[in-house]
C-alpha positions as CSV (number, residue, x, y, z in Angstrom):
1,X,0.0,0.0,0.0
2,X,1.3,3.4,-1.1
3,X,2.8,5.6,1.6
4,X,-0.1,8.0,1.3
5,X,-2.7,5.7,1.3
6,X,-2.0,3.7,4.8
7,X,-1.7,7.9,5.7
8,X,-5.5,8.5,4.6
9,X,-6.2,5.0,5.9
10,X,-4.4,6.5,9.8
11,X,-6.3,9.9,9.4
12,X,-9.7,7.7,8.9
13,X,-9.0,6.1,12.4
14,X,-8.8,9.6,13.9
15,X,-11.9,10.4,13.0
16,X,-13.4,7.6,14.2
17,X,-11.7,8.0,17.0
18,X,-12.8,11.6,17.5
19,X,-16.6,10.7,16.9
20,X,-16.5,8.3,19.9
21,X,-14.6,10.4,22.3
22,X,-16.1,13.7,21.6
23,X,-19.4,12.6,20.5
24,X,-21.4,13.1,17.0
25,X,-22.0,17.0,17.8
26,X,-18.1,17.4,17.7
27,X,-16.5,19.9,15.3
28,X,-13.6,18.1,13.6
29,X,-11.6,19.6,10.8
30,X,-9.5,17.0,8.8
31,X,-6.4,18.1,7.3
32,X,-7.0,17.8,3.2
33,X,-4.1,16.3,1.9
34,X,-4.9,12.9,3.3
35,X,-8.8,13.1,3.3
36,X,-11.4,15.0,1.7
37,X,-12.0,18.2,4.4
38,X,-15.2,17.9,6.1
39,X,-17.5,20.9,5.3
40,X,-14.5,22.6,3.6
41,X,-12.5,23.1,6.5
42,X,-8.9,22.8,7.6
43,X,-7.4,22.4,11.3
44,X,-6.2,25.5,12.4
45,X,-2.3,26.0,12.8
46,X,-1.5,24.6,16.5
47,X,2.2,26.6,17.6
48,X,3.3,26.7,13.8
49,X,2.4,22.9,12.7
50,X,-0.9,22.2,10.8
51,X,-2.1,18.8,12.5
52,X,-4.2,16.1,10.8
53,X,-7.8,16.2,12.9
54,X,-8.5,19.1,14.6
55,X,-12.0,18.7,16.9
56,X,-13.6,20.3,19.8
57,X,-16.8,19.4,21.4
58,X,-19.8,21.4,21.4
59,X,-20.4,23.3,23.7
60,X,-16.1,23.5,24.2
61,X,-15.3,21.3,26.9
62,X,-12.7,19.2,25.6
63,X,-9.8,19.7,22.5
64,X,-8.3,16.9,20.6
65,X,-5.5,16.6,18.2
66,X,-4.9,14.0,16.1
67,X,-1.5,12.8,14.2
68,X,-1.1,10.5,11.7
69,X,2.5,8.9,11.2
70,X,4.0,6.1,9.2
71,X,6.9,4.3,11.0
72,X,9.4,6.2,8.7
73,X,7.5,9.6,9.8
74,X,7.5,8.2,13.5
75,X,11.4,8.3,13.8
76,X,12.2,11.7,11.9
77,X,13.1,14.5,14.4
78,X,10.3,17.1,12.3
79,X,7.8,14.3,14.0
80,X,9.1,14.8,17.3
81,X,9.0,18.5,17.4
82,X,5.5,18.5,15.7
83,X,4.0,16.1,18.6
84,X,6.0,18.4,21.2
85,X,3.8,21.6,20.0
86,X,0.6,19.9,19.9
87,X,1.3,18.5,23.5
88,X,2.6,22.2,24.6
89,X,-0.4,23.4,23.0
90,X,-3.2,21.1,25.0
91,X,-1.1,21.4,28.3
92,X,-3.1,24.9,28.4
93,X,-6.3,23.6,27.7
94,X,-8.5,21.5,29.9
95,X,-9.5,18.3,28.4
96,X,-7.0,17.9,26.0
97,X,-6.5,14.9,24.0
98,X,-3.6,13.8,21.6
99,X,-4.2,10.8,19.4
100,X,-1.4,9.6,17.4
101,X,-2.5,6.8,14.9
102,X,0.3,4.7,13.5
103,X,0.5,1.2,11.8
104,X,0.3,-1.7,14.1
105,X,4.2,-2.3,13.9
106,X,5.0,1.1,14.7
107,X,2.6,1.0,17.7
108,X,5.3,0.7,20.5
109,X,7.5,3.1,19.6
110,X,5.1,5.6,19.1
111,X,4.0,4.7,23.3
112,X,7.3,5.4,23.9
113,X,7.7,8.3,22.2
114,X,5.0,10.0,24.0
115,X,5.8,8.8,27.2
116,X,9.1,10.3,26.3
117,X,7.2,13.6,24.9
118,X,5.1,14.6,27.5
119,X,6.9,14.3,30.7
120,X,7.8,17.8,30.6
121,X,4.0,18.4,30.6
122,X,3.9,16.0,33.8
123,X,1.3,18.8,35.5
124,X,-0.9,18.6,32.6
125,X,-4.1,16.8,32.4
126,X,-3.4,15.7,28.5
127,X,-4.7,12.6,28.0
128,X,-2.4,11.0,25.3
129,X,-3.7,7.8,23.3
130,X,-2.4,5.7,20.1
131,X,-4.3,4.2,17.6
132,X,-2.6,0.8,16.0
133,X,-5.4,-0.7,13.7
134,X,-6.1,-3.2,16.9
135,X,-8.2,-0.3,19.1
136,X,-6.8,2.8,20.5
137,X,-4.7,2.4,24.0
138,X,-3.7,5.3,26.1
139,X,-0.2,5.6,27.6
């Protein structure tokens, strides 16, 4: 499967994934180079880095961010600072949620990435989760 495919294939899982944790009132916008943008509209920038689901509850009570990475994506050090500015970003917001969905053989290094990620935000409430094709685990 082509590269961008098992990409749209990750972004689909955060959107399911958003529609269960936020409920079906959520606002999600979906990045549009992976999947066609829901109602036209894009995820806003998040501390410079576009993500690939942007949703918020209605009424606001709760922000997720959603990240799709192939392995090879996974290990690059642009990854690592991307996932660092969402995590910054949703340290200041109650409720925040960070999904990364990944490929099932990537699925424990992306837990240990984000283990390794957010323990500067230790005081934060983020909730962190990863998505690996067998059901979403948080870490």
């Amino acid at each position: 499967m082509a590269e961008s495919a098992v990409h749209a294939r990750l972004v689909k899982a955060l959107i399911a994934y958003a529609d269960m944790a936020l409920g079906g009132l959520a606002n999600v916008s979906v990045r549009d180079d992976a999947v066609r943008p829901l109602r036209g509209e894009r995820p806003p920038r998040v501390n410079g880095y576009v993500p690939d689901l942007y949703a918020i509850d209605v009424p606001t009570t709760a922000t997720l961010i959603g990240e799709a990475k192939t392995k090879a994506d996974l290990e690059n050090e642009h990854s690592r600072r991307q996932i660092n500015a969402f995590l910054a970003y949703l340290a200041r917001t109650p409720n925040g949620i960070f999904v990364l969905s990944v490929p099932l053989p990537a699925s424990m290094a992306a837990r240990r990435l984000l283990v390794e990620l957010k323990a500067p935000f230790h005081d934060a409430r983020t909730r962190t989760v990863v998505i690996d094709g067998l059901g979403a685990k948080q870490c």
